[in-house]
Gaussian input, Z-matrix of N, CA and C with variables (Angstrom, degrees):
# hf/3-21g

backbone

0 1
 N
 C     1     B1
 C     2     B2     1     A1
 N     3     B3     2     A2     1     D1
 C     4     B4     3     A3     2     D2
 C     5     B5     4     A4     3     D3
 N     6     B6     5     A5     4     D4
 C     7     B7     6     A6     5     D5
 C     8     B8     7     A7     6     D6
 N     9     B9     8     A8     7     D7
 C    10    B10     9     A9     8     D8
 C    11    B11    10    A10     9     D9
 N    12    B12    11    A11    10    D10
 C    13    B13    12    A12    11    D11
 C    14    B14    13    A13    12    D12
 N    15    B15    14    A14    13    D13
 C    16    B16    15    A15    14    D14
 C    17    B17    16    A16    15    D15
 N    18    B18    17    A17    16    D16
 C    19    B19    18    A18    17    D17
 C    20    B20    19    A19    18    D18
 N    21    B21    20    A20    19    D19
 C    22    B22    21    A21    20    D20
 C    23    B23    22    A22    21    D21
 N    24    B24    23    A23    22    D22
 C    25    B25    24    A24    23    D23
 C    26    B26    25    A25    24    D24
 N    27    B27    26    A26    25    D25
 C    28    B28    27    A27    26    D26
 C    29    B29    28    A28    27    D27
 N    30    B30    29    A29    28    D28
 C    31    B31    30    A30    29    D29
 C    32    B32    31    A31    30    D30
 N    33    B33    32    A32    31    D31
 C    34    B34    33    A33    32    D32
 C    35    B35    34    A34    33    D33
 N    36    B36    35    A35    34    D34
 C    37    B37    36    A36    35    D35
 C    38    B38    37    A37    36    D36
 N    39    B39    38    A38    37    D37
 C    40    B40    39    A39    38    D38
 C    41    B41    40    A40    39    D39
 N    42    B42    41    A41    40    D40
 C    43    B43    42    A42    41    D41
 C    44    B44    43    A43    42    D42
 N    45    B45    44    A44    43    D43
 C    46    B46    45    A45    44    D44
 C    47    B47    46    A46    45    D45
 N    48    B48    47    A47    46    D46
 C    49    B49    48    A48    47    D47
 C    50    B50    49    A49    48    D48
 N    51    B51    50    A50    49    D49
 C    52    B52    51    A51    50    D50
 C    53    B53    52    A52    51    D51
 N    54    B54    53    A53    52    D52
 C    55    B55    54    A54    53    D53
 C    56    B56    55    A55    54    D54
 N    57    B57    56    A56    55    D55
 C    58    B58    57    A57    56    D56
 C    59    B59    58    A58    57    D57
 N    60    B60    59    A59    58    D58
 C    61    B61    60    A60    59    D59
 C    62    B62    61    A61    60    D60
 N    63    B63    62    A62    61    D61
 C    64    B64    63    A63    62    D62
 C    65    B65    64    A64    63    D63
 N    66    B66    65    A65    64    D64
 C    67    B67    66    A66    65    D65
 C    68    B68    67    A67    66    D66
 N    69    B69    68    A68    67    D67
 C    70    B70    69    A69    68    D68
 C    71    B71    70    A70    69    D69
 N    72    B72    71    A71    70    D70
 C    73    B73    72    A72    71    D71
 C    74    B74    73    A73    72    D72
 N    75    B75    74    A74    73    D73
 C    76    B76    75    A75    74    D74
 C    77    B77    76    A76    75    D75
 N    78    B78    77    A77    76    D76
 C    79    B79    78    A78    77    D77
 C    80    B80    79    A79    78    D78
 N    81    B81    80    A80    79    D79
 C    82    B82    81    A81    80    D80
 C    83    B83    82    A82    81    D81
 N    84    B84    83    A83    82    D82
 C    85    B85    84    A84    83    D83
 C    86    B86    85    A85    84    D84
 N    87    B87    86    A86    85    D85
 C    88    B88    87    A87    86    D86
 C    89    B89    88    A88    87    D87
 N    90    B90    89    A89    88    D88
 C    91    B91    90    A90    89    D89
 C    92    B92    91    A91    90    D90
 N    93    B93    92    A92    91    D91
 C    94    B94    93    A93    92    D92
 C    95    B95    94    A94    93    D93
 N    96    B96    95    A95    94    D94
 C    97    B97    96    A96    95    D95
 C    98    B98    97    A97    96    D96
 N    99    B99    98    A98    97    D97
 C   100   B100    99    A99    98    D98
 C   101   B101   100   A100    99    D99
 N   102   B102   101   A101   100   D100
 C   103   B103   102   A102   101   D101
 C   104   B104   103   A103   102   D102
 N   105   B105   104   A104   103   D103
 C   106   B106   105   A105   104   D104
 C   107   B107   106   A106   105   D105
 N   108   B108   107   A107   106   D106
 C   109   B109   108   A108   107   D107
 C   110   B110   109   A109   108   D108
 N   111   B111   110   A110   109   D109
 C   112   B112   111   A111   110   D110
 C   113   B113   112   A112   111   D111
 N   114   B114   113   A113   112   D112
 C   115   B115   114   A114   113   D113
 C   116   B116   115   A115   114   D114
 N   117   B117   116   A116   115   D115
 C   118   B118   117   A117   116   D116
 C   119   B119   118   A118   117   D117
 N   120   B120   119   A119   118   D118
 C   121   B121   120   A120   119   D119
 C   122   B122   121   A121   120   D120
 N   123   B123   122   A122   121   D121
 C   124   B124   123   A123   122   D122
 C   125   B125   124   A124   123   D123
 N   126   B126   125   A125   124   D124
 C   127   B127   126   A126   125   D125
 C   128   B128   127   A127   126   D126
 N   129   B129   128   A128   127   D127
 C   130   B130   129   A129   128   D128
 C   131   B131   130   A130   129   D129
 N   132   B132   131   A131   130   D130
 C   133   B133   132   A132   131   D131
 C   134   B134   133   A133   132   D132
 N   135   B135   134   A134   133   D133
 C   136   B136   135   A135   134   D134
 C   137   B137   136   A136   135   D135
 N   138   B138   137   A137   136   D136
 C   139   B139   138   A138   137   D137
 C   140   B140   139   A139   138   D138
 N   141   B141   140   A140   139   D139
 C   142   B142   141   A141   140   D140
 C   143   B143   142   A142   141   D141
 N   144   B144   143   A143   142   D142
 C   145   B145   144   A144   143   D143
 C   146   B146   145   A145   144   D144
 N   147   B147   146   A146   145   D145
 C   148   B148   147   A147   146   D146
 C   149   B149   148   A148   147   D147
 N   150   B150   149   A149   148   D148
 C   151   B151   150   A150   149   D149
 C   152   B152   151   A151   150   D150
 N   153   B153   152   A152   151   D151
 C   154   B154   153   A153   152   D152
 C   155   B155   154   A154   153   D153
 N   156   B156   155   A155   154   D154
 C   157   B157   156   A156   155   D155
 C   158   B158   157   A157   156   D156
 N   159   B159   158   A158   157   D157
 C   160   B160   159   A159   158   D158
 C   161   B161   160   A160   159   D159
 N   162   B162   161   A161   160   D160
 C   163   B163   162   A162   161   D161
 C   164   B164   163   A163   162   D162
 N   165   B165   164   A164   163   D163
 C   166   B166   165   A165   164   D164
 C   167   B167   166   A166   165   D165
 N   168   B168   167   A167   166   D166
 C   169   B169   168   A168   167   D167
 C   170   B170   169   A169   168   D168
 N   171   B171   170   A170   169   D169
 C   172   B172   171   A171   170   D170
 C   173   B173   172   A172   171   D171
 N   174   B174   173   A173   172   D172
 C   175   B175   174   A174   173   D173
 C   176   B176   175   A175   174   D174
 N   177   B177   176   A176   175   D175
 C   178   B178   177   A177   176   D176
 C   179   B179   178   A178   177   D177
 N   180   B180   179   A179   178   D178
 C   181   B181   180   A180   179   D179
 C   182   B182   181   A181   180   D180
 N   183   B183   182   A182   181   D181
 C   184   B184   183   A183   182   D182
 C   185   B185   184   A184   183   D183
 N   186   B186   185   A185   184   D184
 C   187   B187   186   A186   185   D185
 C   188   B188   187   A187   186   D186
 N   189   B189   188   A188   187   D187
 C   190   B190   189   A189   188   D188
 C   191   B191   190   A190   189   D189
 N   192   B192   191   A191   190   D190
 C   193   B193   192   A192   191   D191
 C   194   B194   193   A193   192   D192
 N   195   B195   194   A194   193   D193
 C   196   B196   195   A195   194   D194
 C   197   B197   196   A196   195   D195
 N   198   B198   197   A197   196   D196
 C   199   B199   198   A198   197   D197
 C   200   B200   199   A199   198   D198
 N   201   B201   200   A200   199   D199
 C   202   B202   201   A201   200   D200
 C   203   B203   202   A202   201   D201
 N   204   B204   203   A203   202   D202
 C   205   B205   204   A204   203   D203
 C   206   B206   205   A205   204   D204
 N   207   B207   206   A206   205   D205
 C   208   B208   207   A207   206   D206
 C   209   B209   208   A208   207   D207
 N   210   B210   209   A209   208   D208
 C   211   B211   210   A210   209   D209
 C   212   B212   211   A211   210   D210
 N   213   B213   212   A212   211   D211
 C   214   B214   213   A213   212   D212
 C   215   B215   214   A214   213   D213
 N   216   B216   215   A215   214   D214
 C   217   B217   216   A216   215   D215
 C   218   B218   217   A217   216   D216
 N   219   B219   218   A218   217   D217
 C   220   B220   219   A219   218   D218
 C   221   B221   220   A220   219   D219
 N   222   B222   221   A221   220   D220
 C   223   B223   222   A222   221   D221
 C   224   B224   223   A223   222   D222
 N   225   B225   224   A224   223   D223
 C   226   B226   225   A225   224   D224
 C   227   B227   226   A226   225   D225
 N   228   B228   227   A227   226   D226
 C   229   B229   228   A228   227   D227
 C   230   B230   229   A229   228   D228
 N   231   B231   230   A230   229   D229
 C   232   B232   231   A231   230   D230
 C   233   B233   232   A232   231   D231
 N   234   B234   233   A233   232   D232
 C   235   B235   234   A234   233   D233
 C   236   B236   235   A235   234   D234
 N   237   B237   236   A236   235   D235
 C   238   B238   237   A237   236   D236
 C   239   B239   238   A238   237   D237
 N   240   B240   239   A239   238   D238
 C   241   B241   240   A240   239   D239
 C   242   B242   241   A241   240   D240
 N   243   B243   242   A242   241   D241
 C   244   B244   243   A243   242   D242
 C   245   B245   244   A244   243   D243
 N   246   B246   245   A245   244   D244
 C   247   B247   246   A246   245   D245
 C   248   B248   247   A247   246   D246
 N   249   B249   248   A248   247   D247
 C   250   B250   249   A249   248   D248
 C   251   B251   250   A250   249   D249
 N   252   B252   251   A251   250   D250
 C   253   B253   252   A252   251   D251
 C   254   B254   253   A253   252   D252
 N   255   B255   254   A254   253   D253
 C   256   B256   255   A255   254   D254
 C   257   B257   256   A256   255   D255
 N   258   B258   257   A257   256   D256
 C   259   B259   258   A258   257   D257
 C   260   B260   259   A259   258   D258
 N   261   B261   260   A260   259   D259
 C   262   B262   261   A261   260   D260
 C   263   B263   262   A262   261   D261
 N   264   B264   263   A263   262   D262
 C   265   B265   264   A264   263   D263
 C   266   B266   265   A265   264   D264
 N   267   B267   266   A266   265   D265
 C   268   B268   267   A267   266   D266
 C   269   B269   268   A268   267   D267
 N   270   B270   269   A269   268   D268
 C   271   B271   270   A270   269   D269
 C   272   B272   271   A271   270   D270
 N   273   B273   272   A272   271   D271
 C   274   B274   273   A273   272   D272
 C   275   B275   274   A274   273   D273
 N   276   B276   275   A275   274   D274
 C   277   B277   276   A276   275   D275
 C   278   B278   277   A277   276   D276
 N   279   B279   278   A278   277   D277
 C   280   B280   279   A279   278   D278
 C   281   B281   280   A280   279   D279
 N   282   B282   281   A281   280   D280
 C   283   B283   282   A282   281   D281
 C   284   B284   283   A283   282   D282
 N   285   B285   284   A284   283   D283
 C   286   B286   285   A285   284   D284
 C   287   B287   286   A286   285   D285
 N   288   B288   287   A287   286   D286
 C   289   B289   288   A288   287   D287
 C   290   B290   289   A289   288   D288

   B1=1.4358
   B2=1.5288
   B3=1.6677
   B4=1.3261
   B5=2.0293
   B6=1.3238
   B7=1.0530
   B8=1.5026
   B9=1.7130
   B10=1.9239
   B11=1.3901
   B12=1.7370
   B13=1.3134
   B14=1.7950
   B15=1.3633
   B16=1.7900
   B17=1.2551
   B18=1.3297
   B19=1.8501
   B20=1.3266
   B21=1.1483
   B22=1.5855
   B23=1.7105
   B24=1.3978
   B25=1.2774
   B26=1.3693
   B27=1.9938
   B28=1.4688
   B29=2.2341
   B30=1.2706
   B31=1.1899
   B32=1.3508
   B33=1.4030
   B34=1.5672
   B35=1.4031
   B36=1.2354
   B37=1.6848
   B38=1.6981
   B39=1.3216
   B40=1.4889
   B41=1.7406
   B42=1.5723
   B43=1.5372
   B44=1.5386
   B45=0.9644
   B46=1.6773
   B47=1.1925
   B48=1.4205
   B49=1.4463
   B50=1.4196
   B51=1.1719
   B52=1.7959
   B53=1.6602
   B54=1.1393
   B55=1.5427
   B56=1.2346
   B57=0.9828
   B58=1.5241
   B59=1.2430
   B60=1.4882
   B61=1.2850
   B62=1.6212
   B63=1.6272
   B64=1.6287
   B65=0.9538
   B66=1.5494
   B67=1.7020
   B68=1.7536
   B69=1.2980
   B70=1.5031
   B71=1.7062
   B72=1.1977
   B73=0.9781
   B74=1.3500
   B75=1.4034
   B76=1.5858
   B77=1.3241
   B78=1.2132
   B79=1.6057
   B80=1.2241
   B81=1.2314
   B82=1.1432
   B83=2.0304
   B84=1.0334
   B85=1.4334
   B86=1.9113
   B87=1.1283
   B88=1.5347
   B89=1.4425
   B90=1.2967
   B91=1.3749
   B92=1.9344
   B93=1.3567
   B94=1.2946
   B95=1.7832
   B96=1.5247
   B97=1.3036
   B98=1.6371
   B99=1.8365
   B100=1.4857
   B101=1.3524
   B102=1.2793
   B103=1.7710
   B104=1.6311
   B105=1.5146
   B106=1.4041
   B107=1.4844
   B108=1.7625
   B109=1.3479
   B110=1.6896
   B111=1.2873
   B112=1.5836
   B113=1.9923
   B114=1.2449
   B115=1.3111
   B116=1.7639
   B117=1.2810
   B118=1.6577
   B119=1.2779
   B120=1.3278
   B121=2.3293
   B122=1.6632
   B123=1.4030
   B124=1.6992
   B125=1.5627
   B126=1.5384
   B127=1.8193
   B128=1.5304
   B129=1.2382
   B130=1.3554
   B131=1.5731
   B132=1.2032
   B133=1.7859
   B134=1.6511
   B135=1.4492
   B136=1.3809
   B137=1.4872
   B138=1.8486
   B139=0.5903
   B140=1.9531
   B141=1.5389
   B142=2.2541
   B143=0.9778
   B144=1.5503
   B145=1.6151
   B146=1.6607
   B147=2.0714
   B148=1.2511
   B149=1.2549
   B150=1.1090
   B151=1.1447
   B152=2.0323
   B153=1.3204
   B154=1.8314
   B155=1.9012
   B156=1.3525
   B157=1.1802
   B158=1.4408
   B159=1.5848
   B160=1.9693
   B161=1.4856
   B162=1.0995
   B163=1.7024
   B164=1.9615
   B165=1.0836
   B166=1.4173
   B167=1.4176
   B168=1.6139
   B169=1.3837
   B170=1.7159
   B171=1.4221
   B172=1.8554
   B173=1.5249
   B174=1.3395
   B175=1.9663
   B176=1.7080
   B177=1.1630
   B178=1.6695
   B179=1.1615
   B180=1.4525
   B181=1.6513
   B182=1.4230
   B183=0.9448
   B184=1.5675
   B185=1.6171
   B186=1.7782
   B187=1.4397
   B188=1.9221
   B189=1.8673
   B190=1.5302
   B191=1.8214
   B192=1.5403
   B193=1.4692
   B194=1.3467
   B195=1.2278
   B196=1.6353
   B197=1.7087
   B198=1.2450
   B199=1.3748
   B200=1.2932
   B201=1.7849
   B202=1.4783
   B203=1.1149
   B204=1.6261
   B205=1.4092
   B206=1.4137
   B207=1.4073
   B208=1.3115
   B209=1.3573
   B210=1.2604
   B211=1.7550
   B212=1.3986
   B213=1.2300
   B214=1.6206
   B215=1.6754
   B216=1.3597
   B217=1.4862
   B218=1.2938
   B219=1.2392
   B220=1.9863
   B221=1.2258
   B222=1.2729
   B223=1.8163
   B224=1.5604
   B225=1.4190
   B226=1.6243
   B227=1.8666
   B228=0.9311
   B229=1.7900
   B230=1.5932
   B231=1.7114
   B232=1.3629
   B233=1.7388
   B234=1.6562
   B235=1.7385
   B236=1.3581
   B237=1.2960
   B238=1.6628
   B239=1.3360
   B240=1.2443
   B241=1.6840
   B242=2.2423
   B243=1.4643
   B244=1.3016
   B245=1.2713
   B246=1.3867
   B247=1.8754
   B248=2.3610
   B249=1.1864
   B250=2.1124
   B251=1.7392
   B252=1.3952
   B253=1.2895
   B254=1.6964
   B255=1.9240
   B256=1.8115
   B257=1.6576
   B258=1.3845
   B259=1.2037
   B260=1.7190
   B261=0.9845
   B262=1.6236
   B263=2.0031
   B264=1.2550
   B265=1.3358
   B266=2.0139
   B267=1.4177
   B268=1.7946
   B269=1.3026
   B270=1.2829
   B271=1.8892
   B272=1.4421
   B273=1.2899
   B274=1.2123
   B275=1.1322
   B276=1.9406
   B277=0.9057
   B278=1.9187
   B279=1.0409
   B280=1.6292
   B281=1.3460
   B282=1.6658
   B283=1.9522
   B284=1.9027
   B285=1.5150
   B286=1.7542
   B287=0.8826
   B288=1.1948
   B289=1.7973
   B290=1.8385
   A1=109.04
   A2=109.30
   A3=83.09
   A4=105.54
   A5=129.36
   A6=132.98
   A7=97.59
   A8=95.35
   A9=112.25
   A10=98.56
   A11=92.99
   A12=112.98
   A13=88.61
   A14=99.98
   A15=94.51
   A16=111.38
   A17=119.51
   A18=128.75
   A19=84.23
   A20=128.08
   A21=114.18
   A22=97.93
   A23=119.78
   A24=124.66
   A25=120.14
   A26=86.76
   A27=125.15
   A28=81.37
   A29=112.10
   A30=112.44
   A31=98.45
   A32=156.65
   A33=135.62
   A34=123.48
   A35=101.63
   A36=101.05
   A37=86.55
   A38=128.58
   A39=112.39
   A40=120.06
   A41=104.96
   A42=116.34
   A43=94.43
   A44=141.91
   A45=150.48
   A46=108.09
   A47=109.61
   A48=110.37
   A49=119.71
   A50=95.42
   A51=109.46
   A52=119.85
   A53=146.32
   A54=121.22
   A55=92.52
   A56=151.00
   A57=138.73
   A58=135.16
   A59=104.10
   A60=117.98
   A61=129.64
   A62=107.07
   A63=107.81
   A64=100.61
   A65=118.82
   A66=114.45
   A67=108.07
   A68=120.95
   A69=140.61
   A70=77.12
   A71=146.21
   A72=154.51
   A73=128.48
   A74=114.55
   A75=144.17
   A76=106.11
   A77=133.88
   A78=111.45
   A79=127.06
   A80=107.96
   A81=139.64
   A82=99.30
   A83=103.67
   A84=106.00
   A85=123.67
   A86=114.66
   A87=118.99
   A88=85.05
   A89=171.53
   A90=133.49
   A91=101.48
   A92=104.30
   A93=108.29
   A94=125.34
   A95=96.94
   A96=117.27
   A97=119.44
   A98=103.27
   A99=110.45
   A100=111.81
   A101=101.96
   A102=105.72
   A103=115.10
   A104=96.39
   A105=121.65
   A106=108.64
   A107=124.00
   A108=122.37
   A109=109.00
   A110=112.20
   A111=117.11
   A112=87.03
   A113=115.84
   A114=100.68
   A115=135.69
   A116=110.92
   A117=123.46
   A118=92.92
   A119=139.61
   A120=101.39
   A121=111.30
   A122=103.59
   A123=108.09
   A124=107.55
   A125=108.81
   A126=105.73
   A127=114.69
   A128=126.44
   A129=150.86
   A130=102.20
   A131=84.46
   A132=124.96
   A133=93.30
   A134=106.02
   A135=109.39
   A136=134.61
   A137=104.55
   A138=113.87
   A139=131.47
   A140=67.74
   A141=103.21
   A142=90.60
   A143=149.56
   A144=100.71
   A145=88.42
   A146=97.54
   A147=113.93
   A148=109.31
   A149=138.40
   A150=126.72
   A151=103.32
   A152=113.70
   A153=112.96
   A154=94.88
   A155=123.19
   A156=145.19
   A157=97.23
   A158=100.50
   A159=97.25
   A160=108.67
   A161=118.30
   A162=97.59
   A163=104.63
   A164=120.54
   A165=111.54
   A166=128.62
   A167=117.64
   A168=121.13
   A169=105.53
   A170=99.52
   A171=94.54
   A172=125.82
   A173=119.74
   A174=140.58
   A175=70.39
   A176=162.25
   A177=136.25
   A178=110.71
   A179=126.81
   A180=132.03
   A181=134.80
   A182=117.41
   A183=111.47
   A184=94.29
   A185=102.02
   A186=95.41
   A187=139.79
   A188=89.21
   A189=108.28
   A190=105.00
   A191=111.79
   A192=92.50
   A193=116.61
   A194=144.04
   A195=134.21
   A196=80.78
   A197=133.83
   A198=114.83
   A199=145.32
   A200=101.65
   A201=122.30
   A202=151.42
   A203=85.64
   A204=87.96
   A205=100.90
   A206=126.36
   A207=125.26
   A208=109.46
   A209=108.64
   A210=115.49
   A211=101.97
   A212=106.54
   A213=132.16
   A214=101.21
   A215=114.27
   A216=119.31
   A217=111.16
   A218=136.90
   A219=138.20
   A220=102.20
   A221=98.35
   A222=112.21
   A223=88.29
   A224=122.70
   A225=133.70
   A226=121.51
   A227=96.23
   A228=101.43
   A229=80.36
   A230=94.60
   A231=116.91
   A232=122.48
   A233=84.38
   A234=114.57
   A235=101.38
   A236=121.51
   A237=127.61
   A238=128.41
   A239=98.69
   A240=117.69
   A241=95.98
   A242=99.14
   A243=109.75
   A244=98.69
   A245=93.62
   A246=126.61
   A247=82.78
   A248=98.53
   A249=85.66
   A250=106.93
   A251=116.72
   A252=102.81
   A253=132.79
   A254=89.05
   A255=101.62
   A256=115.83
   A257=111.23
   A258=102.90
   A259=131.14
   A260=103.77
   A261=119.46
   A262=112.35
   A263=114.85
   A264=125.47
   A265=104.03
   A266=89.74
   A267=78.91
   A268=103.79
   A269=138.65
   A270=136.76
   A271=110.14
   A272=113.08
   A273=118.85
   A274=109.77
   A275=117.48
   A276=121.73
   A277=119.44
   A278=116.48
   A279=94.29
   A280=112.41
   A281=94.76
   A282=101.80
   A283=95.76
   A284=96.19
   A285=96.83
   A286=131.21
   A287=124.63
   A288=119.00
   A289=111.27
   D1=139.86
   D2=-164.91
   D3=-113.45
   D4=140.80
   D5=-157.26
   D6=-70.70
   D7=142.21
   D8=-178.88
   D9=-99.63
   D10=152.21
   D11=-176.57
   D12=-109.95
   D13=152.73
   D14=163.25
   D15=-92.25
   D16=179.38
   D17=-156.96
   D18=-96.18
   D19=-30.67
   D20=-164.56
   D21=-70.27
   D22=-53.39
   D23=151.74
   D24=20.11
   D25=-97.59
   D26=-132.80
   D27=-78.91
   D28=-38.39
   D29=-172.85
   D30=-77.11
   D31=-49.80
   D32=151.49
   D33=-17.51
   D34=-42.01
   D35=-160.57
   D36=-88.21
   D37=-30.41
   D38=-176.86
   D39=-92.02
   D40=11.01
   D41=175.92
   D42=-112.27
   D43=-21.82
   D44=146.95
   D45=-29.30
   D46=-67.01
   D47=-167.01
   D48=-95.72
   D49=-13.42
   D50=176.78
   D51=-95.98
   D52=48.61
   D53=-147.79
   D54=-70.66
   D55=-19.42
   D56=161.13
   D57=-34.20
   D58=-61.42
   D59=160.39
   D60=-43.68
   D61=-36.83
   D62=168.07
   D63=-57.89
   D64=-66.97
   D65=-151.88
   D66=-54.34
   D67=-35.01
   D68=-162.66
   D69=-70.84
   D70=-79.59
   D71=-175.84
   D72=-21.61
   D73=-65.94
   D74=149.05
   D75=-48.55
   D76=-59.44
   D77=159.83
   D78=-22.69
   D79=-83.99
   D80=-162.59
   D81=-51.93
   D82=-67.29
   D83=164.37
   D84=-41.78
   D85=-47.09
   D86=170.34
   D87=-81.46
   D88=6.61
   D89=155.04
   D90=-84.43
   D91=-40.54
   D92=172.65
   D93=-40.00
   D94=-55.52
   D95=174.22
   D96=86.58
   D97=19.08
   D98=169.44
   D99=-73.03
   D100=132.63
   D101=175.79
   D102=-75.55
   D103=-47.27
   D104=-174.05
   D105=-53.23
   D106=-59.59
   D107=172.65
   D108=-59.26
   D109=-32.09
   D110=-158.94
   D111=-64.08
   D112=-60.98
   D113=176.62
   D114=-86.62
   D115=19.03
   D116=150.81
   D117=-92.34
   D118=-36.68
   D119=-177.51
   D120=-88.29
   D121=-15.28
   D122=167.44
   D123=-60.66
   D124=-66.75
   D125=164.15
   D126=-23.96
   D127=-74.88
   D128=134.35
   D129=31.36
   D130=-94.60
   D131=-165.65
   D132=-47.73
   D133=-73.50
   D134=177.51
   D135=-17.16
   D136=-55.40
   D137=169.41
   D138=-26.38
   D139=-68.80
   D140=-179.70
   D141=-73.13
   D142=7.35
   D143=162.23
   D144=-152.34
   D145=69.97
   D146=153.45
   D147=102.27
   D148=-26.35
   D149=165.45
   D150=121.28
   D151=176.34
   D152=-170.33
   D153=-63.46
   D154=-60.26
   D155=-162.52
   D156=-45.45
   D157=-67.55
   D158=-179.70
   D159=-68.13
   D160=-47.21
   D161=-167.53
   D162=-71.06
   D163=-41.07
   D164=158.77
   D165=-23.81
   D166=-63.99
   D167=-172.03
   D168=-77.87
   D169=-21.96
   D170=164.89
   D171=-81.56
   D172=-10.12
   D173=-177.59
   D174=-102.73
   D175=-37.60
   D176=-151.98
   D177=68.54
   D178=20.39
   D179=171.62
   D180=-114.95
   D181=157.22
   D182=-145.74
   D183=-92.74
   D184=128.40
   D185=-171.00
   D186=-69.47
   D187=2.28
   D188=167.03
   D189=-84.42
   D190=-33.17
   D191=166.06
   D192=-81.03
   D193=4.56
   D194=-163.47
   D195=-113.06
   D196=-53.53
   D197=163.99
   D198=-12.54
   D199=-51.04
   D200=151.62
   D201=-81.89
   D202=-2.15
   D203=-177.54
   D204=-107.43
   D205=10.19
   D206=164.94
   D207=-127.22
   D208=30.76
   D209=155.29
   D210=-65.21
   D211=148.10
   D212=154.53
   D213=-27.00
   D214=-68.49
   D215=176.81
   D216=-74.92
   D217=36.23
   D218=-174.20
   D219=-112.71
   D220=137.92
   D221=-171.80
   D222=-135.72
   D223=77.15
   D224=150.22
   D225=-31.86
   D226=105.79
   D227=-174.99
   D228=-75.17
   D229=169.82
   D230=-158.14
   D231=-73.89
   D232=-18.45
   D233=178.72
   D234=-68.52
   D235=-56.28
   D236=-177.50
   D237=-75.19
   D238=-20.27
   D239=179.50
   D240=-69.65
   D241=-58.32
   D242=-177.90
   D243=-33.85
   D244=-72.95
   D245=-138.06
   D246=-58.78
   D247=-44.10
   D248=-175.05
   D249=-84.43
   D250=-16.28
   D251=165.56
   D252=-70.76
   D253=-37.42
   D254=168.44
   D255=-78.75
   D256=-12.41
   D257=157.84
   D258=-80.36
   D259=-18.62
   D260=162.50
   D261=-72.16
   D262=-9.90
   D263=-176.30
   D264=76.44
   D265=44.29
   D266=168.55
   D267=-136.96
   D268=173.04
   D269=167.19
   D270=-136.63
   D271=159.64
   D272=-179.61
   D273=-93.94
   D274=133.87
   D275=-171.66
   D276=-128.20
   D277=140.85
   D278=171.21
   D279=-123.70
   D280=151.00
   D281=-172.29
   D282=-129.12
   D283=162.83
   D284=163.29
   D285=-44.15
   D286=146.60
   D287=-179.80
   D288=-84.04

């Protein structure tokens, strides 16, 4: 039998090795405009780049608020959204439609 990985996982370990793929990801998600997916690949993401604790003390946020703010029920203001994406080494950017 062969042992399962979870998706939350298998998608860490492929935003780890990919940083491309996040950003390609996160696009794609803010053009969509799901909140709900936008914070399962942040969970995600987190994961791959260190875990709540490290990407927290790199956003300057306290890792019981970055917890919540990537709960299922977390609605990330625009400050925190930045502050854990530039801590992952990415920024928000806007282009023409």
């Amino acid at each position: 039998m062969k042992n399962s990985v979870p998706h939350d996982e298998v998608m860490a370990e492929m935003y780890r090795n990919d940083p491309e793929l996040a950003r390609d990801m996160l696009n794609s998600i803010l053009e969509d405009g799901d909140q709900g997916e936008l914070l399962i690949v942040l969970r995600q993401m987190t994961k791959a780049f260190g875990g709540v604790q490290a990407v927290a003390e790199k956003a300057n946020l306290n890792p019981t608020q970055l917890y919540r703010t990537l709960s299922s029920d977390g609605n990330p203001a625009l400050s925190s959204f930045t502050a854990i994406v530039k801590a992952m080494g990415m920024k928000i950017c806007l282009q023409p439609a």
